[in-house]
Steps between C-alpha positions, in 0.01 A plus 500: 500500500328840461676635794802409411462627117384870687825480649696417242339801247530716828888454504518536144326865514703640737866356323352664186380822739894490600648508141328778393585730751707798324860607666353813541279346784780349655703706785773722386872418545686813569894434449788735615867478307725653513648728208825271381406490100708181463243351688178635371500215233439250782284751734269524161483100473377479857274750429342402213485139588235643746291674263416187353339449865411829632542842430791676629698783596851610453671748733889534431715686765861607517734758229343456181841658393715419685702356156646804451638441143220362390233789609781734390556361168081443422391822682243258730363318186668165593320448804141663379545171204589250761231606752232540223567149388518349781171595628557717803205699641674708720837660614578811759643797366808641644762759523686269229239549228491870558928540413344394118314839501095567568458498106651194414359377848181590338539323202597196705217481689284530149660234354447286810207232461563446893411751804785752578418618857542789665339640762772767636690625211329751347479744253509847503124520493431287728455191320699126553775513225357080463171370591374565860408147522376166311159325554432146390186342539401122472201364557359625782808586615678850461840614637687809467872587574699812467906569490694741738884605464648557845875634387397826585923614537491389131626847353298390169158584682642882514495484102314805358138383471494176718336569876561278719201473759520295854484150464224501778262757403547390115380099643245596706316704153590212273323231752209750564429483121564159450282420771229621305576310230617138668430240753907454544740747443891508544787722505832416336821700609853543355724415609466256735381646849457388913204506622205773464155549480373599170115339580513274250379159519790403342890606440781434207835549635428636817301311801262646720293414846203305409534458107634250257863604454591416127906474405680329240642157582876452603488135324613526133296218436166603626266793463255651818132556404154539651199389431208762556113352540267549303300725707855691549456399860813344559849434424716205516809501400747224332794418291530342162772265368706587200726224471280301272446755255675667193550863461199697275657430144315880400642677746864344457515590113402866635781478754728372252365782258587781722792446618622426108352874410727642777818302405437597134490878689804406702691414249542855326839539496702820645801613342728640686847656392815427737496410856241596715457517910207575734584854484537569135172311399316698792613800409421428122139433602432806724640753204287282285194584690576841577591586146185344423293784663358232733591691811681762613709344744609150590582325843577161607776289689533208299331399209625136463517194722832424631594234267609739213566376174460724152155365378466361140164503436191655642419217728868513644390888555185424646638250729816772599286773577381507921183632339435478089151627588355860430696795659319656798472925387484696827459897477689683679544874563828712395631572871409151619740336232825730589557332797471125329747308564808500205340160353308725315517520142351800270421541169747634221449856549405492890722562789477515878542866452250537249216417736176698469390486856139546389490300234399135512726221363488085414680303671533146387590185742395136453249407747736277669663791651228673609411183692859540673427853516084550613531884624569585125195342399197617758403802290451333188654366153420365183627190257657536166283380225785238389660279746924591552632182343332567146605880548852359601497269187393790254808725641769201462357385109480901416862468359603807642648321847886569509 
């Protein structure tokens, strides 16, 4: 009878031993989404359904922005919301966050309470224009991961302050030094890659010999994850199921909250006198910003999509324009701009003739033709402070268009 009351007070020890053990001593889950935000309402579910068991971690892959009338129309804010409540702990910069502008880059990364990684865009001093990488530590266990861009023909790493250092040699530093901070480290790339070696124990988006290859899952209904030991000794990976639960009711209201803002912005209206075409409302813009003092000179094929129609309102604008982000500002000496081709528009005042061939002028493109157009971009540019649409909206509500 004593025996058998030993055992019974033995098993009750160890079930009480069991329920006290925190989350945080529990392994990590480390999930990888991808960056769709009408899904992050169920990624955050999954997610957080976990935390109740373990701690984890949120990597999100893919264009951030690639909504393009919603990054235009919120300037990046819309997505900084949605990722901030959602809970993600870290996201790769690329080329894509750069065409915002390194200030307001800047203040997007500030206002991020998740890891903005960047390991090979830099700044002009040297420094990663995000973090150089994230390290999370639980329990025992500590892990590191860092973020590399690999669109290296992207003409947005030529920007005026932004270096753009070898994927390779940049890795190989950000490992070194998270080596000495980590039992596990990874490297996450963008966009998605074939095989390399980064030495890493583990990849996001890209596998390699030897390591745990981490990607996004192909099922709509499912999410891929690993689980990393608590002595950070090993990986295994998984998948979780999202058909049984309901989107994160936070993060919806913040998704339906942002995209309200930018309709309320969208729905500026634009009026326009008479009948206009493609070429009229071009034109009208290109004056606009040359009048404007915004540059000196103004080239581009095509500003619109091909499905032309006179826009109403700002988001009708936005969604016309090939590129209703900032204006790319290349500088270009006098003699090198006489022989441009006849696209070329100059300011009131300015002709072809006119040319200083020592002097230095600003010519002003959208960044979508420079990406047609790399050679024009490899010594350099800068952004305009506003992005085009809201300087294209200003020139059509000025009440001076005829």
């Amino acid at each position: 009878m004593l025996a058998v009351s030993c055992l019974s007070a033995a098993l009750c020890l160890l079930e009480c031993a069991r329920s006290v053990v925190r989350p945080s001593e529990r392994p990590v889950r480390i999930y990888v989404t991808d960056a769709r935000l009408d899904r992050l309402p169920i990624y955050a579910a999954a997610v957080k359904a976990r935390q109740a068991v373990s701690p984890t971690v949120w990597l999100l892959t893919g264009d951030l922005f690639a909504d393009k009338s919603l990054t235009a129309l919120s300037d990046g804010e819309a997505q900084m919301a949605l990722l901030n409540r959602a809970g993600v702990d870290g996201v790769a910069i690329t080329p894509g966050w750069i065409s915002l502008g390194l200030p307001r880059l800047g203040d997007l990364v500030s206002e991020g309470r998740f890891y903005a990684l960047s390991a090979n865009l830099l700044d002009a001093a040297g420094q990663t224009v995000g973090h150089p990488f994230m390290v999370k530590r639980s329990g025992r266990a500590v892990f590191a991961v860092t973020g590399l861009a690999l669109d290296s023909s992207n003409v947005l790493v030529h920007l005026n302050g932004v270096r753009y250092a070898a994927p390779g040699f940049a890795a190989a530093k950000a490992v070194a030094l998270m080596r000495q901070r980590a039992d596990l480290v990874g490297v996450m790339v963008e966009p998605r890659a074939a095989d390399s070696a980064w030495g890493a124990d583990f990849t996001v988006n890209v596998s390699q010999p030897g390591g745990l290859a981490l990607v996004p899952s192909g099922d709509a209904n499912r999410l891929n994850c690993c689980d990393l030991s608590n002595d950070a000794g090993r990986l295994t990976a998984s998948t979780v199921d999202l058909d049984q639960l309901k989107p994160d009711s936070g993060v919806a209201r913040v998704l339906d909250s942002v995209r309200a803002a930018a309709d309320s912005i969208a729905a500026r209206r634009i009026p326009l006198p008479g009948a206009w075409d493609a070429l009229r409302l071009s034109d009208t813009l290109v004056r606009g910003v040359l009048a404007a003092k915004l540059a000196d000179a103004f080239i581009c094929d095509s500003l619109f999509t091909y499905a032309f129609r006179e826009p109403e309102d700002a988001g009708a604008l936005v969604a016309l324009l090939c590129d209703p982000g900032r204006l790319a500002i290349l500088k270009v000496q006098g003699d090198a701009l006489s022989g441009w081709p006849p696209e070329l528009a100059l300011r009131p005042g300015l002709t072809r003739a006119r040319l200083s061939r020592d002097l230095t002028y600003r010519v002003a493109t959208t960044v979508d033709f420079l990406q047609r157009h790399p050679a024009l971009a490899t010594s350099g540019f800068e952004l305009s402070t506003r992005p085009l649409w809201t300087i294209g909206l200003e020139i059509l509500q000025s009440g001076q268009v005829k």
